[in-house]
C-alpha positions as YAML, in Angstrom:
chain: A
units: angstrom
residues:
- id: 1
  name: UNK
  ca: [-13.25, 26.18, -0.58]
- id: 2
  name: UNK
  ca: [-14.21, 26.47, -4.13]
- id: 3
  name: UNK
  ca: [-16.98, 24.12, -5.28]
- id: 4
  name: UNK
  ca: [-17.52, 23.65, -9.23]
- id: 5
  name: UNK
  ca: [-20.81, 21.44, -8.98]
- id: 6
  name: UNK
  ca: [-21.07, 19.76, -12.50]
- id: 7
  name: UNK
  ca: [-23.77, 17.54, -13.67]
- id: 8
  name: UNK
  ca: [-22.66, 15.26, -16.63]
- id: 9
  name: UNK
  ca: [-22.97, 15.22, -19.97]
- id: 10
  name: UNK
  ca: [-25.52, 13.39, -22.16]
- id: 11
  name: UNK
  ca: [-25.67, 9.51, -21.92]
- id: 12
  name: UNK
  ca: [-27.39, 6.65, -23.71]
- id: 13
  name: UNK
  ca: [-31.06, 6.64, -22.77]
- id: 14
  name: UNK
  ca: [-31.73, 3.57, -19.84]
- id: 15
  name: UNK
  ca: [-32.28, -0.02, -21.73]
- id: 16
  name: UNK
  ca: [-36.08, -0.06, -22.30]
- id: 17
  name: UNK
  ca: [-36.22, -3.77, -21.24]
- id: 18
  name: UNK
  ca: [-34.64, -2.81, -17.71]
- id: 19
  name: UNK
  ca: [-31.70, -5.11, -18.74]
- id: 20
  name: UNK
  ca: [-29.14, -2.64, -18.74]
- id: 21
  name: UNK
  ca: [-27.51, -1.35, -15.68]
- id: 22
  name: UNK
  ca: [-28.02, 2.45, -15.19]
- id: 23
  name: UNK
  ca: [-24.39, 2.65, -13.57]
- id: 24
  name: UNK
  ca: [-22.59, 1.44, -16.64]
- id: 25
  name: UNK
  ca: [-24.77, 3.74, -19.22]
- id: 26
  name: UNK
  ca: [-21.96, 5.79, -21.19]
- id: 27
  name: UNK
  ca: [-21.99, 9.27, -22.67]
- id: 28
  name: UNK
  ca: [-22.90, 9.42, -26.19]
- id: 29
  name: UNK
  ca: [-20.70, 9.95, -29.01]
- id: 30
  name: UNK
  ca: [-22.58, 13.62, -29.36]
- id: 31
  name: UNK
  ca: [-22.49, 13.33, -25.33]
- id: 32
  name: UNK
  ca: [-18.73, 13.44, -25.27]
- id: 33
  name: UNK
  ca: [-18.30, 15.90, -27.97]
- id: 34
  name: UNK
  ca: [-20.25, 18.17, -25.77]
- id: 35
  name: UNK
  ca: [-18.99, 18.17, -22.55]
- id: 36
  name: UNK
  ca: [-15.16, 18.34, -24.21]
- id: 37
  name: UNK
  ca: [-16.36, 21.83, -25.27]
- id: 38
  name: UNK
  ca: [-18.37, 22.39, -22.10]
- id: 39
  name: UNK
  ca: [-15.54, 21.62, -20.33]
- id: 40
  name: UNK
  ca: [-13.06, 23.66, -22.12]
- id: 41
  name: UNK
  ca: [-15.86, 26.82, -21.94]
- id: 42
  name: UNK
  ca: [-15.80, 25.82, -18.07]
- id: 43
  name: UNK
  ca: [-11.56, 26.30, -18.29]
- id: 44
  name: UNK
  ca: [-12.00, 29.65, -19.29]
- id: 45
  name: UNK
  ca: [-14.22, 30.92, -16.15]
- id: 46
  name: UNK
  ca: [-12.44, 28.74, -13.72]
- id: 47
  name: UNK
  ca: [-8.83, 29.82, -12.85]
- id: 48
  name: UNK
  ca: [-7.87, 26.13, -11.42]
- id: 49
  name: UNK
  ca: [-9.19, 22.84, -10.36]
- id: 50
  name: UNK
  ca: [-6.87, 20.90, -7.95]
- id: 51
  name: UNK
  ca: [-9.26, 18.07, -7.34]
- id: 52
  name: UNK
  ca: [-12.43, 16.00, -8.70]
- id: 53
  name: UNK
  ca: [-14.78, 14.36, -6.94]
- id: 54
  name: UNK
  ca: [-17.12, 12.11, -9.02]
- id: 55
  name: UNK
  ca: [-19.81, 9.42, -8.78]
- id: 56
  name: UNK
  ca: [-18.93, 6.11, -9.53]
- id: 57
  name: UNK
  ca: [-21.27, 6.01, -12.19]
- id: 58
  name: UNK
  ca: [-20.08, 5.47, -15.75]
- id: 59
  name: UNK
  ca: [-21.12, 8.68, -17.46]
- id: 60
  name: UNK
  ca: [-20.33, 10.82, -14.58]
- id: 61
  name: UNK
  ca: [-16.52, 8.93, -14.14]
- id: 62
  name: UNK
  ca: [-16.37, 9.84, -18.01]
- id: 63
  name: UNK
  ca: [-17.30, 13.71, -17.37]
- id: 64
  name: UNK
  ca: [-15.16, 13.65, -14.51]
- id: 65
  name: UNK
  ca: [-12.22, 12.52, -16.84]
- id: 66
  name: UNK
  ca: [-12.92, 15.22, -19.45]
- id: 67
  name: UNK
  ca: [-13.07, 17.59, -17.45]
- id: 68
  name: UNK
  ca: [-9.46, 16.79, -15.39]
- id: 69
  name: UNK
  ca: [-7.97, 16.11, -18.83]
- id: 70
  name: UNK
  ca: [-8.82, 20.17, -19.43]
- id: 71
  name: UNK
  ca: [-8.05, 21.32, -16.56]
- id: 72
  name: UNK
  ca: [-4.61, 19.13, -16.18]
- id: 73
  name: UNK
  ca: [-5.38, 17.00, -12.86]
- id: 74
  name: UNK
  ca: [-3.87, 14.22, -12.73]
- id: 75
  name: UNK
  ca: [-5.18, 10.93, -12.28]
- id: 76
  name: UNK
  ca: [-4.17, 10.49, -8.29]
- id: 77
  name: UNK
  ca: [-6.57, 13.83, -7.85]
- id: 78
  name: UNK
  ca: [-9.11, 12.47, -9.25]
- id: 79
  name: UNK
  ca: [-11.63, 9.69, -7.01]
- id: 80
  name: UNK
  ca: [-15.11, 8.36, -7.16]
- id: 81
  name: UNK
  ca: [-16.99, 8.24, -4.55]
- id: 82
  name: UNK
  ca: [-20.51, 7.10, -3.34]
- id: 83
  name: UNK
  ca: [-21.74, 10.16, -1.55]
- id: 84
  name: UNK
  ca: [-21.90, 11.24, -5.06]
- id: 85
  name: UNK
  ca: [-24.61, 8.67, -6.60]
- id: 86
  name: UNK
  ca: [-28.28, 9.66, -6.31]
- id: 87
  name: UNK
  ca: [-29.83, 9.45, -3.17]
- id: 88
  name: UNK
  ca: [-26.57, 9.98, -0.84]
- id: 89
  name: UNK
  ca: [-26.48, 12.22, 1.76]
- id: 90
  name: UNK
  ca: [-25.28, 15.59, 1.98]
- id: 91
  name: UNK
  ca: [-23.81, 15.00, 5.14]
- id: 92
  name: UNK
  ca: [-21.67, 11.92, 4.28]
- id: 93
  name: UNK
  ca: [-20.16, 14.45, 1.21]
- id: 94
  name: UNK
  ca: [-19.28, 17.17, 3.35]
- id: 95
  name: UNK
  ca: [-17.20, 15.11, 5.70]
- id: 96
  name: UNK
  ca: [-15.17, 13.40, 2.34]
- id: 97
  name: UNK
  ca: [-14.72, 17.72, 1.74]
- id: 98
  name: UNK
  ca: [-13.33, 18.34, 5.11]
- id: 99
  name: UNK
  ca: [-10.15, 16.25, 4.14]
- id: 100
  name: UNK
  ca: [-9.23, 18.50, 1.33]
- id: 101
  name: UNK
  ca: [-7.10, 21.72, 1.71]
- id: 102
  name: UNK
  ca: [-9.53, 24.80, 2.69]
- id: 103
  name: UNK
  ca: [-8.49, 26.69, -0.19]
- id: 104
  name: UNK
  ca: [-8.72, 23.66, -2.62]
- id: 105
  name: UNK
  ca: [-10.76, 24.13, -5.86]
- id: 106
  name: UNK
  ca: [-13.05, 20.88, -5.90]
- id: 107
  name: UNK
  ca: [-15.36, 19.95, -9.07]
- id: 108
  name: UNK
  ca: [-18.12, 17.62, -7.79]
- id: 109
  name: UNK
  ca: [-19.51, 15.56, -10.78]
- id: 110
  name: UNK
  ca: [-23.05, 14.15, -10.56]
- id: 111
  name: UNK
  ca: [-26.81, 13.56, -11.29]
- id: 112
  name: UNK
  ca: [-29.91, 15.17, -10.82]
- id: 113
  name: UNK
  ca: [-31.80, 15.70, -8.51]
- id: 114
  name: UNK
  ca: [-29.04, 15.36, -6.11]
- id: 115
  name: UNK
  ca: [-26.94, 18.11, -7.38]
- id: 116
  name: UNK
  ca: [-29.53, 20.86, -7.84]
- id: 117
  name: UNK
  ca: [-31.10, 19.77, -4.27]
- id: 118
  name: UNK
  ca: [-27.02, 20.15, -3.24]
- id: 119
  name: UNK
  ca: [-26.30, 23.21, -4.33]
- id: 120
  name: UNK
  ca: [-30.14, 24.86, -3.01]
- id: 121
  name: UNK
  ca: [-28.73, 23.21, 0.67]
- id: 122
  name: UNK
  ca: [-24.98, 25.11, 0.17]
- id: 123
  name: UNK
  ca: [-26.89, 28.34, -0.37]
- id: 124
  name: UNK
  ca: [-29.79, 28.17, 1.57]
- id: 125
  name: UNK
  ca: [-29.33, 25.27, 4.16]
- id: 126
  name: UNK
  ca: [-32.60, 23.53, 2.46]
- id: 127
  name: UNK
  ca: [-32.66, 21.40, -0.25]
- id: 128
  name: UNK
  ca: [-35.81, 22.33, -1.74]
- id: 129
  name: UNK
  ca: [-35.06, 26.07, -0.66]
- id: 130
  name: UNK
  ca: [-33.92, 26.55, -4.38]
- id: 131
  name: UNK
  ca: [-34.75, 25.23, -7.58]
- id: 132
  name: UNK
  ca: [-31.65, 25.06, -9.79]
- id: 133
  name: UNK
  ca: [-31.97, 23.62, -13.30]
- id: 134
  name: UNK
  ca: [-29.43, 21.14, -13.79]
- id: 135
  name: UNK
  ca: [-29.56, 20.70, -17.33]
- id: 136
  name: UNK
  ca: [-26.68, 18.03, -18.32]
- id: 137
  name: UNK
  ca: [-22.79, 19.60, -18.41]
- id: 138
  name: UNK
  ca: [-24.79, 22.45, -16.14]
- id: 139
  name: UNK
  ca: [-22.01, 24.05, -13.44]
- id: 140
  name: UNK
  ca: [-22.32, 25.86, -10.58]
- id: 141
  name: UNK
  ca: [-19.75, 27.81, -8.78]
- id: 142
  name: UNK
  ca: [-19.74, 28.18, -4.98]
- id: 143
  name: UNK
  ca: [-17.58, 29.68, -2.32]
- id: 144
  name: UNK
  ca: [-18.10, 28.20, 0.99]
- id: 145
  name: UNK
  ca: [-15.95, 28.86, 4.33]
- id: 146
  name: UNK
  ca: [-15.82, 25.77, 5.80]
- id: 147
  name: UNK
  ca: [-16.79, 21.59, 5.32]
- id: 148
  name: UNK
  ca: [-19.09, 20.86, 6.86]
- id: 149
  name: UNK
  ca: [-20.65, 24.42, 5.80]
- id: 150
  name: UNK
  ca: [-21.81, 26.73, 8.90]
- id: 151
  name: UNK
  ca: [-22.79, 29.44, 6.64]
- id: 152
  name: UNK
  ca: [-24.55, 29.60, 3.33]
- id: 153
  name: UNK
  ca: [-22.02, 29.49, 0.17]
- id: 154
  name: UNK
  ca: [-21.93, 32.24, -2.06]
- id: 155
  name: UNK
  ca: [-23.19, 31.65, -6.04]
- id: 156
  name: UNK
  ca: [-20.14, 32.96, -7.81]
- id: 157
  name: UNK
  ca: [-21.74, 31.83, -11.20]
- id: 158
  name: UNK
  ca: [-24.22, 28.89, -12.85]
- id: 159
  name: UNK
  ca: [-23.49, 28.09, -16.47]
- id: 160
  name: UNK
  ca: [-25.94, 26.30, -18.41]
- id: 161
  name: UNK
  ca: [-24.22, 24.00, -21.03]
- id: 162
  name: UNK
  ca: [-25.46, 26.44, -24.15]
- id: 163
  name: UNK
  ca: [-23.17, 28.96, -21.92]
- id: 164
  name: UNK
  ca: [-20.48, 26.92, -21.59]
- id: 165
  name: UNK
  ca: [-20.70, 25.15, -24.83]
- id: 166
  name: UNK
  ca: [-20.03, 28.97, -26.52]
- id: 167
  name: UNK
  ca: [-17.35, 29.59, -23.78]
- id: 168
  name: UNK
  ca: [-15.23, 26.54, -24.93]
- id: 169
  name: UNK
  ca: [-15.15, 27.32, -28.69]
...
């Protein structure tokens, strides 16, 4: 299985007051503009996506979309899911993986610190093994031979947004 671990594009800073709910905070105007190109850059390096996998939260559902809308997923390939949001466990995402097709391409869109501490765990089997900067519309590209993983995944590539940014121009 091919993993495409994305992080997602810039959002509106959290309501100072603590008013706002951090779910619903949306990409930015500039946010969207940039992960559109990211996105396209990532098109370029990746030969397919057949699914996406995305937290349910707001900024990451609108990355997710972006990024299916380049690639040409369609909607019923496309699902949120908890083990996605901040704080869920590695375990509980690797059993949603084991229902998709071995050979699948999968892009996994999410937040930090879960997806660089994800992506040490895939290579290493330790989440702090690795430190991966996750800067926002960041990807990583893994190969891994089974879900749940028995053996480390290979890096095939990580793209900082700059990168990818460049890629999709």
């Amino acid at each position: 299985m091919r993993l495409y671990i994305l992080r997602h594009g810039v959002a509106a800073d959290p309501d100072p007051a603590g008013l706002g709910s951090d779910a619903e905070r949306e990409l930015t105007p500039d946010g969207r503009r940039k992960t559109r190109r990211a996105v396209r850059g990532l098109a370029r390096v990746a030969p397919r996506i057949d699914h996406v996998l995305t937290s349910p939260l707001r900024r990451a559902v609108q990355t997710a979309e972006l990024a299916a809308q380049a690639f040409g997923v369609p909607p019923e390939r496309v699902r949120r899911s908890g083990t996605l949001e901040p704080g869920a466990k590695f375990a509980d995402l690797f059993r949603e993986l084991a229902d998709y097709p071995p050979d699948s391409a999968v892009l996994l869109v999410g937040h930090e610190p879960h997806l660089s501490g994800l992506t040490s765990f895939l290579l290493t089997g330790d989440a702090d093994s690795v430190d991966v900067c996750m800067k926002k519309c960041t990807v990583a590209a893994l190969d891994t031979g089974s879900m749940p993983p028995t053996q480390p995944a290979s890096l095939r590539f990580l793209l900082q947004p700059r990168q990818l940014r460049e890629l999709g121009r």
